[in-house]
PAVEX-473313 format. One record per residue: residue number from 1; z, x, y of N, C-alpha, C, CB in turn. Coordinates in steps of 0.2 Angstrom, whole numbers, plus 2048, in hexadecimal, padded with zeros to 3 digits. Glycine has a CB too. Layout:
NUM,Z,X,Y,Z,X,Y,Z,X,Y,Z,X,Y
...
***
This chain:
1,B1D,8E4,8EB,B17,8E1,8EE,B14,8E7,8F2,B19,8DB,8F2
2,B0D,8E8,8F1,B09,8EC,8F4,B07,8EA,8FD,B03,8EC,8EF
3,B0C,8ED,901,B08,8EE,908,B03,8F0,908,B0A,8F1,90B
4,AFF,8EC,90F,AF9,8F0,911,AFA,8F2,915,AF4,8ED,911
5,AF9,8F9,918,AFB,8FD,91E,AF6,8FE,920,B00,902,91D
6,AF1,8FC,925,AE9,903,929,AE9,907,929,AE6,903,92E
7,AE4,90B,926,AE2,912,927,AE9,916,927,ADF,912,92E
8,AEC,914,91F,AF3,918,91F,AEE,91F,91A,AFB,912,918
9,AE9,91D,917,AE4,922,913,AE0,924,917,AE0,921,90E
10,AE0,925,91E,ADA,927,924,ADB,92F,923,ADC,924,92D
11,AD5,933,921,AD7,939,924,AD4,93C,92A,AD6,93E,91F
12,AD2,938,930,AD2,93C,935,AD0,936,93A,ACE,943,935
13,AD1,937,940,AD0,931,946,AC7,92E,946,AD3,937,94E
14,AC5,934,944,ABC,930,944,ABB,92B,93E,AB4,937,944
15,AC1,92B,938,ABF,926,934,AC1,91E,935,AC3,929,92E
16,AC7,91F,939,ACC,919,93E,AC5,917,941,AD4,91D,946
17,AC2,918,946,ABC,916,949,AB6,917,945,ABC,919,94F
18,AB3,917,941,AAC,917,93D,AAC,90E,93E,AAC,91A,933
19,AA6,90E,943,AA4,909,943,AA5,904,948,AA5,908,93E
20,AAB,907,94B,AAF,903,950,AAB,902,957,AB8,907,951
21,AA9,8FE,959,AA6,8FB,960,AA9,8FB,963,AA3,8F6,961
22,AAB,901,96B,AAD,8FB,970,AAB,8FD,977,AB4,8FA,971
23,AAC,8FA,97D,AA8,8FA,984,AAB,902,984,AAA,8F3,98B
24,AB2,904,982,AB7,908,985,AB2,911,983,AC0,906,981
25,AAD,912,97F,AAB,916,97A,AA4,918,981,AA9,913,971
26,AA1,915,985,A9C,916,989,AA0,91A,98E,A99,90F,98B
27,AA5,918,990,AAA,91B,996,AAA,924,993,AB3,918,997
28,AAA,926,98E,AAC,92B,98B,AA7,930,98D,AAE,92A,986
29,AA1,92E,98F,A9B,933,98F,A9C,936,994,A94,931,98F
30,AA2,934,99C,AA1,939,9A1,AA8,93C,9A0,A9E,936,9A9
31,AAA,93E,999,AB1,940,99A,AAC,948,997,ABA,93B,992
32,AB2,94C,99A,AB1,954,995,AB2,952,98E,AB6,95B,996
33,AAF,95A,989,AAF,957,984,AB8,958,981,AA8,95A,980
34,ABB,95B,983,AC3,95C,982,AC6,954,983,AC6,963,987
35,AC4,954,987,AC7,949,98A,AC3,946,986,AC4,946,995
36,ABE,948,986,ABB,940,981,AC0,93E,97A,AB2,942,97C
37,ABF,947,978,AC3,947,972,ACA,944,970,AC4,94D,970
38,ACC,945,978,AD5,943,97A,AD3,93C,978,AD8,944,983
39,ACF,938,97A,AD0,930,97D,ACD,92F,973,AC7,92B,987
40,ACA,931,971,AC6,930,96B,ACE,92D,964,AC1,939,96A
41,AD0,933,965,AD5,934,961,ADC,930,963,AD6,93B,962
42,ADD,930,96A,AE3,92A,96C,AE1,922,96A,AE5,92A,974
43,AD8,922,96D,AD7,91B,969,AD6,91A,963,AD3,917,96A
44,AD8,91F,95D,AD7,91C,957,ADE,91B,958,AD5,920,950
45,AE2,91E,958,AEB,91A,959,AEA,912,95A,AF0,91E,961
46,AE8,914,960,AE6,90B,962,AE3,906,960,AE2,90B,965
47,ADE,908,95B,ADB,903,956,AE2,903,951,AD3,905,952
48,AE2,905,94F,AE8,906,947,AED,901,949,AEE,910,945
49,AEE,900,94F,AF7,8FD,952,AF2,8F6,952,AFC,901,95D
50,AEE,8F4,955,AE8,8EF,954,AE8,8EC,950,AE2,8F1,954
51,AE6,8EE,94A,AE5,8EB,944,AEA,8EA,93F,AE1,8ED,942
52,AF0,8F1,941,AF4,8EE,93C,AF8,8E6,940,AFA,8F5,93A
53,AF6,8E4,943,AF6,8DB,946,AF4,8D7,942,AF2,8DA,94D
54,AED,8D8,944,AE7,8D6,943,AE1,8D4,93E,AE7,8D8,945
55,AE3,8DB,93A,ADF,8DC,933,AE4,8DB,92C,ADD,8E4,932
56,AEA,8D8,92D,AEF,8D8,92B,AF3,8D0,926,AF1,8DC,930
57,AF3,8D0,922,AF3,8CA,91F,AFA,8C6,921,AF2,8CB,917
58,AFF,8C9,920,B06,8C4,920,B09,8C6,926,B0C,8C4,919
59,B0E,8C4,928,B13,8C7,92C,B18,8CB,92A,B15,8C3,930
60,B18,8CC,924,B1D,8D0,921,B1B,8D7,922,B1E,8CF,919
61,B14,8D6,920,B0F,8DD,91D,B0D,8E1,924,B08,8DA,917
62,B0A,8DB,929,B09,8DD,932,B11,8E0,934,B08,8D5,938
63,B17,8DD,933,B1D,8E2,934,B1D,8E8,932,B22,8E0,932
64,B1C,8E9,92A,B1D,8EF,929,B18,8F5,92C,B1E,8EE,922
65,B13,8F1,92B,B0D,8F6,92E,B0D,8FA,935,B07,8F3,930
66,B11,8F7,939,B14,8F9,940,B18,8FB,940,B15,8F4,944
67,B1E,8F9,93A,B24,8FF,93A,B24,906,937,B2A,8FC,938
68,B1C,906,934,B1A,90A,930,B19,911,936,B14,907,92B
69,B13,90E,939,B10,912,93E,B15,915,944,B0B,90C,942
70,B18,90F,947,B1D,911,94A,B21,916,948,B21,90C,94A
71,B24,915,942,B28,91D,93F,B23,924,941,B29,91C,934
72,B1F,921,93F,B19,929,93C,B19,92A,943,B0F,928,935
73,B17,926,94A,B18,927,94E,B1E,92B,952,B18,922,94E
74,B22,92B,951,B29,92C,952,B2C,933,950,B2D,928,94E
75,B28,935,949,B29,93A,945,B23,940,947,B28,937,93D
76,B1A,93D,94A,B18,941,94E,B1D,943,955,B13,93E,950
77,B20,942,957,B22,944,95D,B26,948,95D,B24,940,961
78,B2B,947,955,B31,94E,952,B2D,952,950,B37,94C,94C
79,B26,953,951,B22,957,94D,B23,956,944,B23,95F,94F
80,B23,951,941,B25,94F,93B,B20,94D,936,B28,94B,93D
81,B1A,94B,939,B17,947,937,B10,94A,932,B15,945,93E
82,B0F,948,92C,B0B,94C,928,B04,947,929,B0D,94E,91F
83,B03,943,92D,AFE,93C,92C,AF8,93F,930,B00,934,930
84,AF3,940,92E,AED,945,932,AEB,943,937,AE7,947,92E
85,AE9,93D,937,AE8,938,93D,AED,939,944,AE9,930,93B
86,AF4,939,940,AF8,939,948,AFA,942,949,B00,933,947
87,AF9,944,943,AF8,94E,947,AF3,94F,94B,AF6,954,940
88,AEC,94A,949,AE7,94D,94F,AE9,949,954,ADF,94D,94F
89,AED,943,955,AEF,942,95F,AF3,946,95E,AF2,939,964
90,AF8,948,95A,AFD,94D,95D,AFB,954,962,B00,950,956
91,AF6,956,960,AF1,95A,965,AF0,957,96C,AEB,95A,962
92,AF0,953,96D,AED,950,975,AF3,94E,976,AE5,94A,976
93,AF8,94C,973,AFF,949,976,B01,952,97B,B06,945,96D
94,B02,955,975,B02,95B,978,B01,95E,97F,AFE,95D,975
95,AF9,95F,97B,AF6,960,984,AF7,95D,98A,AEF,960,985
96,AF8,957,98A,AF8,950,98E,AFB,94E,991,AF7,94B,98C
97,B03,950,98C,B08,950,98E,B0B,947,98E,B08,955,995
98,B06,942,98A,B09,93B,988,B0F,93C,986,B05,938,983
99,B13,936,98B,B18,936,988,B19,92F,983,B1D,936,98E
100,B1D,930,97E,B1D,92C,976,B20,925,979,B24,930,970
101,B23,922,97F,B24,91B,981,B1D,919,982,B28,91A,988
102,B17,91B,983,B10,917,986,B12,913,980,B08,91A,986
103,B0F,918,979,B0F,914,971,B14,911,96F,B0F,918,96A
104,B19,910,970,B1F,90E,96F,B1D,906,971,B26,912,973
105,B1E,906,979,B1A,8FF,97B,B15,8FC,977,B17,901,982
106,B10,8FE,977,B0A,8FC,975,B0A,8F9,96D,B05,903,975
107,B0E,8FF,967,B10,8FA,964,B14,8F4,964,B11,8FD,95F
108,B1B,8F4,967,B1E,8F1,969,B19,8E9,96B,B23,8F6,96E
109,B15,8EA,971,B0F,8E5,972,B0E,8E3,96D,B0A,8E7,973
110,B0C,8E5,968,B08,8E2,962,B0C,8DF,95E,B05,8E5,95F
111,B12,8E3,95E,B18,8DE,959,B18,8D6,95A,B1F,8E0,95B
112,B19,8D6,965,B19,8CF,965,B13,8C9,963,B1A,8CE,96B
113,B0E,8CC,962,B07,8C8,95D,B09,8C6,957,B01,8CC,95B
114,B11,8C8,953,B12,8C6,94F,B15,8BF,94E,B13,8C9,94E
115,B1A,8C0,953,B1E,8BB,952,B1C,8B3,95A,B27,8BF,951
116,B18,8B8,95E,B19,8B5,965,B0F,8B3,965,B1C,8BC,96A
117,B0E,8AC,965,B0A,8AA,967,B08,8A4,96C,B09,8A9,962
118,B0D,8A5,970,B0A,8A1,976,B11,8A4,97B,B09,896,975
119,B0C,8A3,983,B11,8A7,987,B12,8A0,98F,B0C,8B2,989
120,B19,8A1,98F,B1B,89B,993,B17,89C,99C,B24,89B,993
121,B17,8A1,99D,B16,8A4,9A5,B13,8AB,9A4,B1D,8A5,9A9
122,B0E,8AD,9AB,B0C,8B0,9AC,B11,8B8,9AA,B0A,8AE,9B2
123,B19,8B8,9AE,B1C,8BC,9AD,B1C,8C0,9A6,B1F,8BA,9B0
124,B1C,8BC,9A0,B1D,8BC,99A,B16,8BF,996,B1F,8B6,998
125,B10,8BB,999,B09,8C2,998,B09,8C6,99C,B01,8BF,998
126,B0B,8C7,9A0,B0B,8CF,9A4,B0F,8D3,99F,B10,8CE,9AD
127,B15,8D2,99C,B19,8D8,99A,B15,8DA,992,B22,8D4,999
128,B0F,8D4,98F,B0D,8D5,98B,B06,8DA,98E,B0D,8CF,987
129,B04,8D9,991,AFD,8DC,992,AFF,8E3,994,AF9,8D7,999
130,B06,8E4,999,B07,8EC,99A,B08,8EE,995,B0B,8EF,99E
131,B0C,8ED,98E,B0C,8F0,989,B07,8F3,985,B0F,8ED,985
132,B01,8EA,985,AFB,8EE,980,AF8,8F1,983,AF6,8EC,97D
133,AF8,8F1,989,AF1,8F1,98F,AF3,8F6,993,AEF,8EB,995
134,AF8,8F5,997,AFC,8F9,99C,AFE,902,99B,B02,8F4,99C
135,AFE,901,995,B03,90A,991,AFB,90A,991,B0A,90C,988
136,AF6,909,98B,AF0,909,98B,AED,90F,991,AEE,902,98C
137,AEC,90D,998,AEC,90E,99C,AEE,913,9A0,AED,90B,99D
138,AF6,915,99F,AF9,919,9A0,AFA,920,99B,AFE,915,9A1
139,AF7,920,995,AF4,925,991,AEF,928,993,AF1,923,98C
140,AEA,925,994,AE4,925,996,AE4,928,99E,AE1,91E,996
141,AE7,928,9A2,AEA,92B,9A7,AED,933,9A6,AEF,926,9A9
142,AF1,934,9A2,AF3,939,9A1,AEB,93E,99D,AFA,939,99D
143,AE9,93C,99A,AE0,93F,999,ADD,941,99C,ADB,93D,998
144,ADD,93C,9A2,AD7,93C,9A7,ADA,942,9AC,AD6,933,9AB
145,AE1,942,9AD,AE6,948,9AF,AE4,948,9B8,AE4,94F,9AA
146,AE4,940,9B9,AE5,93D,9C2,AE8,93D,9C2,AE3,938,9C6
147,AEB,93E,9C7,AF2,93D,9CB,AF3,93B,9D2,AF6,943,9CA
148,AF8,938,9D4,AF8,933,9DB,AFF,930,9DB,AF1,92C,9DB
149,AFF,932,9E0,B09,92C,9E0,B07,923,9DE,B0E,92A,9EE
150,AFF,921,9DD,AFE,91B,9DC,AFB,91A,9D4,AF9,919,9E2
151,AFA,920,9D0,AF5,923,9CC,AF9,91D,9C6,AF6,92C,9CB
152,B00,91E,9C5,B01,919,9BE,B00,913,9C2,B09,91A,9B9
153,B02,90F,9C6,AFF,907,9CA,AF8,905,9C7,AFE,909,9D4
154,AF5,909,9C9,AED,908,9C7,AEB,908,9C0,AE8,90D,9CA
155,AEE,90C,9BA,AED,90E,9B5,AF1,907,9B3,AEF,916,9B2
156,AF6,905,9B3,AF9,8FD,9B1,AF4,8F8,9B4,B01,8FB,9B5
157,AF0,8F8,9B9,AEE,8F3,9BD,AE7,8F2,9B9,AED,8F5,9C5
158,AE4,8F8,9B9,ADE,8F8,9B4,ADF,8F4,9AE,ADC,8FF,9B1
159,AE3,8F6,9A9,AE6,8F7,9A3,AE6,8EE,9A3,AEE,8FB,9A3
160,AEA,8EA,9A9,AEC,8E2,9A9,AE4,8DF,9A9,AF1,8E0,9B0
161,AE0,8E2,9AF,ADA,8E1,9B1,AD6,8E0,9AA,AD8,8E7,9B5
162,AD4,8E5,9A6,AD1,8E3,99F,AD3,8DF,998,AD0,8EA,99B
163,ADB,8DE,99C,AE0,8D8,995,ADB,8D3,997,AEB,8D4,997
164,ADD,8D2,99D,ADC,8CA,9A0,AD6,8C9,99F,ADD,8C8,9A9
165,AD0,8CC,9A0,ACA,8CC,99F,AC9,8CB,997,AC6,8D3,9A2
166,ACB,8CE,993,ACB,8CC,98C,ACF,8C6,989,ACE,8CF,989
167,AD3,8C4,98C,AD7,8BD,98C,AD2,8B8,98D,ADC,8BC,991
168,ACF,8B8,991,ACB,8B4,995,AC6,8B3,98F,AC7,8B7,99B
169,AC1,8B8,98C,ABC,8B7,989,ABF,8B6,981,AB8,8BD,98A
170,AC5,8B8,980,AC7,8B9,979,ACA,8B2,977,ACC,8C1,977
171,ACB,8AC,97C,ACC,8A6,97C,ACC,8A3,972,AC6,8A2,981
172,AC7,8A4,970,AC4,89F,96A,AC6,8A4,965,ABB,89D,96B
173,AC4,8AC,966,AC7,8AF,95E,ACF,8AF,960,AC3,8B9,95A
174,AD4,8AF,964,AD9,8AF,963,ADE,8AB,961,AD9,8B1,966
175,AD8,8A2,962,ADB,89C,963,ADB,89C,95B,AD8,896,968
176,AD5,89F,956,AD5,89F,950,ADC,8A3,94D,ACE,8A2,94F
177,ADF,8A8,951,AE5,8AB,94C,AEB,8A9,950,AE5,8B5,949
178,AE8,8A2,952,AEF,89E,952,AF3,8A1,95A,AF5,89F,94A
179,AEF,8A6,961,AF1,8A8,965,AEE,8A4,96A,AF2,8AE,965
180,AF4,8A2,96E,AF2,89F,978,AF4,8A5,97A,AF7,898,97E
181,AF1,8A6,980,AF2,8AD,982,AF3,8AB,989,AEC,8B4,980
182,AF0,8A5,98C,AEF,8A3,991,AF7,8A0,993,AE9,8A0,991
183,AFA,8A0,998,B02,89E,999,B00,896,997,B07,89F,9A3
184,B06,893,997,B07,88C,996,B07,887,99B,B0D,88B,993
185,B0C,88C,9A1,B10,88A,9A5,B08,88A,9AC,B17,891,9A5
186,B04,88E,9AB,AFD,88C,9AF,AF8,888,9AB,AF8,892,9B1
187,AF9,885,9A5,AF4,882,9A2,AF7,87C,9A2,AF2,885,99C
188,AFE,87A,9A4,AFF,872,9A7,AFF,872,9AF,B07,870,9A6
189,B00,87A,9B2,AFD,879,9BA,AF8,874,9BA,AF9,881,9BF
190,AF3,876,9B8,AEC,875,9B8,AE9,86E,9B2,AE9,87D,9B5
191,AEF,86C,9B0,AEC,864,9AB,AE9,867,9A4,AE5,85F,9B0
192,AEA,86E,9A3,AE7,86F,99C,AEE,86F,994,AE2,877,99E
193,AEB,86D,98F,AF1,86E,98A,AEE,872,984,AF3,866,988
194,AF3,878,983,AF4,877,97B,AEE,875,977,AF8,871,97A
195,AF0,86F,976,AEC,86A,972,AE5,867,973,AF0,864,972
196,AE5,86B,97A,ADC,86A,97A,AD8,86E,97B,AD9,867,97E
197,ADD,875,97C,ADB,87B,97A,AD8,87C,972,AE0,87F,97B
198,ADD,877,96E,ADC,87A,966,AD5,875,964,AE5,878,960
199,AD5,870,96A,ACE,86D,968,AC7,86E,96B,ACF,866,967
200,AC8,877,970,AC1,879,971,AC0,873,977,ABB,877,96A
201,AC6,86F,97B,AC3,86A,980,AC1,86F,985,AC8,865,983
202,AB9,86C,988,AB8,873,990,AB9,86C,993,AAD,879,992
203,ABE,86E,99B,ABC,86A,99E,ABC,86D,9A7,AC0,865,99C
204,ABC,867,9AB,ABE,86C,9B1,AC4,870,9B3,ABF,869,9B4
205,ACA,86D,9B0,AD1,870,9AE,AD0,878,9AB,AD5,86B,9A9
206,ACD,877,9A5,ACE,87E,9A1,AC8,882,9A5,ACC,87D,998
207,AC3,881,9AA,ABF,885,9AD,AC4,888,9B2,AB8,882,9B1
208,AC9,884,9B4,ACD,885,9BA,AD4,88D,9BA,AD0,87D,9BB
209,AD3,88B,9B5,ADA,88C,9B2,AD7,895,9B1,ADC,886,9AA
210,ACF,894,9AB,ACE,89C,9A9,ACA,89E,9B1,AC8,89D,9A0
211,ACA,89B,9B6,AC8,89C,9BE,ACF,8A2,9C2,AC8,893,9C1
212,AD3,89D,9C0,ADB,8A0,9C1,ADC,8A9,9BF,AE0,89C,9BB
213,ADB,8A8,9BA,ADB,8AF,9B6,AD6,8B3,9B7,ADD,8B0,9AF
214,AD1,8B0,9B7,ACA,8B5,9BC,ACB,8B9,9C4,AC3,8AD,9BF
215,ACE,8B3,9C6,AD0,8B6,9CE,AD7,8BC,9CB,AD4,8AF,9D4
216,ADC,8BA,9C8,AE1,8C0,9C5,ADE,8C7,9C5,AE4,8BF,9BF
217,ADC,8C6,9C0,AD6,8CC,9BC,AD4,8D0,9C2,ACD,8C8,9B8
218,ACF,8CC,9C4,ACB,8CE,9CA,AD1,8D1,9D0,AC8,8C6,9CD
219,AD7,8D0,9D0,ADB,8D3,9D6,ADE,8DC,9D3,AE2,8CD,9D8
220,ADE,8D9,9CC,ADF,8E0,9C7,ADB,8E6,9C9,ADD,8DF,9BF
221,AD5,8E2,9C8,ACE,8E8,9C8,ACE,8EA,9D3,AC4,8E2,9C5
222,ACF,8E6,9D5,ACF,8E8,9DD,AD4,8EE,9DE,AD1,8E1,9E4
223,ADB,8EE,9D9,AE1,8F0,9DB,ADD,8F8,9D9,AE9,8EC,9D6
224,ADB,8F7,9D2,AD9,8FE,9CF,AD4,903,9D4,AD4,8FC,9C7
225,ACE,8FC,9D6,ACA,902,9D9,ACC,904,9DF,AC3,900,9D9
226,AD2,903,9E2,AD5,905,9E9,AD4,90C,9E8,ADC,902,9EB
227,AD7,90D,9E1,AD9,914,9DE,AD4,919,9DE,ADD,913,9D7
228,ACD,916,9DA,AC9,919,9D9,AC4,91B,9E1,AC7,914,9D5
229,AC5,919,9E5,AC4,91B,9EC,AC8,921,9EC,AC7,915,9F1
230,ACD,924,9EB,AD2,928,9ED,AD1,92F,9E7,ADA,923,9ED
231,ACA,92E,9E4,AC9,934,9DD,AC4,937,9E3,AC4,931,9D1
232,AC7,93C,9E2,AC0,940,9E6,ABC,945,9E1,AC3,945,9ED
233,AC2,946,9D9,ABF,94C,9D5,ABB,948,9D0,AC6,950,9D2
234,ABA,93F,9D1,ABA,93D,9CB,ABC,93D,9C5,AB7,93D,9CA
235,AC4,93E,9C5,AC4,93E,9BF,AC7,938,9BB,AC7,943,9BD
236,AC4,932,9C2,AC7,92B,9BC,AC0,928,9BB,ACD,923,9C0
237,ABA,92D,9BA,AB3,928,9BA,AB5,926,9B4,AAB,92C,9BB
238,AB4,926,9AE,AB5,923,9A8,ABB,91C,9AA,AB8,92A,9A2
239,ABE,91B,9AF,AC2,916,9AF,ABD,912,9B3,AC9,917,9B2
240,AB8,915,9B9,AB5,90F,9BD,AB2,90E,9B8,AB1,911,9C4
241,AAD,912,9B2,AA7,90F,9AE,AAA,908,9AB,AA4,914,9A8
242,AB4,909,9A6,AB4,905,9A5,AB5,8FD,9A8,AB6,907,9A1
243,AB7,901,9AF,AB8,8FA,9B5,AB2,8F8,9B5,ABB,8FB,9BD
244,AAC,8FA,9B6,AA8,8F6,9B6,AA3,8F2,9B2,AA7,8F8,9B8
245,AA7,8F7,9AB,AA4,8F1,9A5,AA5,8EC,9A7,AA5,8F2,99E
246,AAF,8EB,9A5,AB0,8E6,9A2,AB1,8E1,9A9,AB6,8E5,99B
247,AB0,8E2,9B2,AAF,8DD,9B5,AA8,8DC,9B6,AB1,8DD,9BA
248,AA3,8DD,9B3,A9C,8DA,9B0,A9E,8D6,9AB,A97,8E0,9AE
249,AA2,8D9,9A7,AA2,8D4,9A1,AA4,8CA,9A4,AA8,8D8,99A
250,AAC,8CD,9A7,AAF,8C9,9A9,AA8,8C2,9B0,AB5,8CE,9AC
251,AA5,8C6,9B4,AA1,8C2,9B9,A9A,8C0,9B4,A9F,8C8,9C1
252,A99,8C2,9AD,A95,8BD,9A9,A9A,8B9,9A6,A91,8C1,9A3
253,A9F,8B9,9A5,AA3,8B3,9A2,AA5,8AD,9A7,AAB,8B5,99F
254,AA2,8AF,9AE,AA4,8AA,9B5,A9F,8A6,9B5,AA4,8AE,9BC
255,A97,8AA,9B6,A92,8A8,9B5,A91,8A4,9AF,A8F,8AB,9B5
256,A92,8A5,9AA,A90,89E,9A6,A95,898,9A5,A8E,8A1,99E
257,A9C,89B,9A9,A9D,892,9A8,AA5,894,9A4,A95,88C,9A2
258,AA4,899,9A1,AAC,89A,99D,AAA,896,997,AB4,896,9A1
259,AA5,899,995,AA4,896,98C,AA8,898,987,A9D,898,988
260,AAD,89B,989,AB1,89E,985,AB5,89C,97D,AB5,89F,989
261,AB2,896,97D,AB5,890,97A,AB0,890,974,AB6,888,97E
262,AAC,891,975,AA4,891,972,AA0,897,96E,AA0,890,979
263,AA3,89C,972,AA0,8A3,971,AA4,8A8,972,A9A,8A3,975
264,AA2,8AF,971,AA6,8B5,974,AA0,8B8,977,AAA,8BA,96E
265,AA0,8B7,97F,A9C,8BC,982,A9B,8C1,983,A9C,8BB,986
266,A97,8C6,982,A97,8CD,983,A92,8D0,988,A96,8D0,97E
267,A91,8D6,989,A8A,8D6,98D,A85,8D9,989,A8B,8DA,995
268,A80,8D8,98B,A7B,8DA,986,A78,8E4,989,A72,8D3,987
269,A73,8E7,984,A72,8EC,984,A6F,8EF,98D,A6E,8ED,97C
270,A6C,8EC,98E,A69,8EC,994,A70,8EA,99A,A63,8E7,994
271,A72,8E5,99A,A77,8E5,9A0,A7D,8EB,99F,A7A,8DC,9A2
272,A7E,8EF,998,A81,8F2,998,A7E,8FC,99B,A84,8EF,992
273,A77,8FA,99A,A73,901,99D,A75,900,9A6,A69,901,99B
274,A74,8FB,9A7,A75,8F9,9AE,A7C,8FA,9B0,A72,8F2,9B1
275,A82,8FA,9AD,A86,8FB,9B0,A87,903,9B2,A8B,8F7,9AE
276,A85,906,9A9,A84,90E,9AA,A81,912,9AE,A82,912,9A6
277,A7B,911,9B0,A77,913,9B5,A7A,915,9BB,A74,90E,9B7
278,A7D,912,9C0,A7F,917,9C5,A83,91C,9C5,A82,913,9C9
279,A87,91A,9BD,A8C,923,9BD,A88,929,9BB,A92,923,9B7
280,A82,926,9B8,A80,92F,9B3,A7D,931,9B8,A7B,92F,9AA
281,A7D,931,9C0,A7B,937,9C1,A81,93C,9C5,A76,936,9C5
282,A88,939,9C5,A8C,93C,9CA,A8F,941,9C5,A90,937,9CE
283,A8D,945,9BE,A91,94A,9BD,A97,946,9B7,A94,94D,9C5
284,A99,94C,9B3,A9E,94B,9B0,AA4,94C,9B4,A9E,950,9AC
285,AA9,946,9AE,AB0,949,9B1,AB3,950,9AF,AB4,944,9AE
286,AB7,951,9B3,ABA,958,9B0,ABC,957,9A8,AC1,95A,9B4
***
């Protein structure tokens, strides 16, 4: 039987992303161009681990696709690896000095999308979100090449900060591939079920509930920008731009009410100039 594996015929990281949209590609303009290139190249990895989830038909063929990556993964790091995509992050692991546990986590994360679709307690999406989110973060950190006895706290805090915020909004396509992402164990706090989730019910309960994890979120993002206070070289502006995308995005999902059930909210081209605006005059990052 013929596996499907992503971008196993990719020959280079800009093919992984042709085309690929995300809030995370605006942050990149105030990196140098040696960092851009860094973040450019670790998020194709990122997407590949993504989709092979996602884009991916059975659960046999998603297993193997991960244990595929995972190997070649593995085999980058013994310097092994002939897959061109992961020779050019082998360059910035290099310089960067990533250590091979972030990815390890991360896929590991995404493994549990296979078999793991609803999560009992908060404690249980915490351990999921630092894997996808959290290492995420902590990559991205070594790039940005801050440092602070508080520096990986903040890089996790961010990292949870943008899950939750995507949880929130990603309600309706995720309820489509059969994932709650939201705990159980707060969605009977709050009088909400399951079962009325899967039928699109809005009510006061389920405002209350994606209210809950608004205020979380929201304490993520206060925790991060404590940190950001404390850059004096800027070199986590690409982390405040993306902090303040997606808590713009997040305080438009407040405002309308949590249509999340209904729609996928994004911000449009204008409220996304307005968030860029105050950074482009303070200089590149190193």
């Amino acid at each position: 039987m013929h596996t499907h594996i992503p971008y196993i015929d990719c020959p280079d990281c800009s093919s992984v992303l042709k085309g690929v949209q995300s809030g995370f590609f605006a942050s990149f303009k105030f990196l140098s161009q040696e960092k851009k290139d860094a973040l450019f190249k670790v998020y194709a990895f990122f997407r590949i681990i993504d989709d092979c989830v996602d884009e991916v038909a059975t659960v046999d063929e998603k297993r193997h696709a991960l244990d595929y990556w995972k190997a070649e993964l593995v085999n980058l790091y013994n310097r092994q690896t002939a897959h061109p995509v992961l020779m050019e992050m082998g360059g910035v692991i290099d310089r960067f000095q990533i250590p091979q546990g972030y990815f390890i986590d991360l896929i590991e994360g995404c493994e549990s999308d296979i078999t793991k679709n609803r999560y009992q307690n908060f404690n249980e999406l915490y351990e999921y979100c630092y894997r996808v989110a959290g290492c995420v973060g902590l990559a991205c950190l070594k790039i940005f090449e801050y440092e602070s006895p508080t520096a990986e706290k903040m890089a996790v805090d961010l990292g949870l900060a943008f899950q939750l915020t995507n949880i929130i909004r990603d309600v309706k396509n995720d309820l489509a591939r059969g994932r709650i992402y939201l705990p159980l164990e707060d969605m009977g706090r709050h009088g909400y079920s399951a079962e009325e989730l899967s039928r699109g019910v809005e009510n006061r309960a389920f405002a209350a509930l994606l209210n809950d994890y608004t205020v979380r979120a929201q304490m993520y993002y206060q925790s991060a920008s404590e940190e950001f206070e404390l850059d004096v070289d800027g070199k986590l502006r690409a982390a405040r731009v993306m902090a303040a995308y997606y808590q713009a995005l997040l305080r438009k999902i407040v405002r309308k009410g949590f249509p999340v059930l209904r729609y996928r909210v994004d911000l449009n081209f204008f409220e996304k100039t307005q968030i860029l605006m105050p950074f482009m005059f303070r200089g590149q990052c190193s």
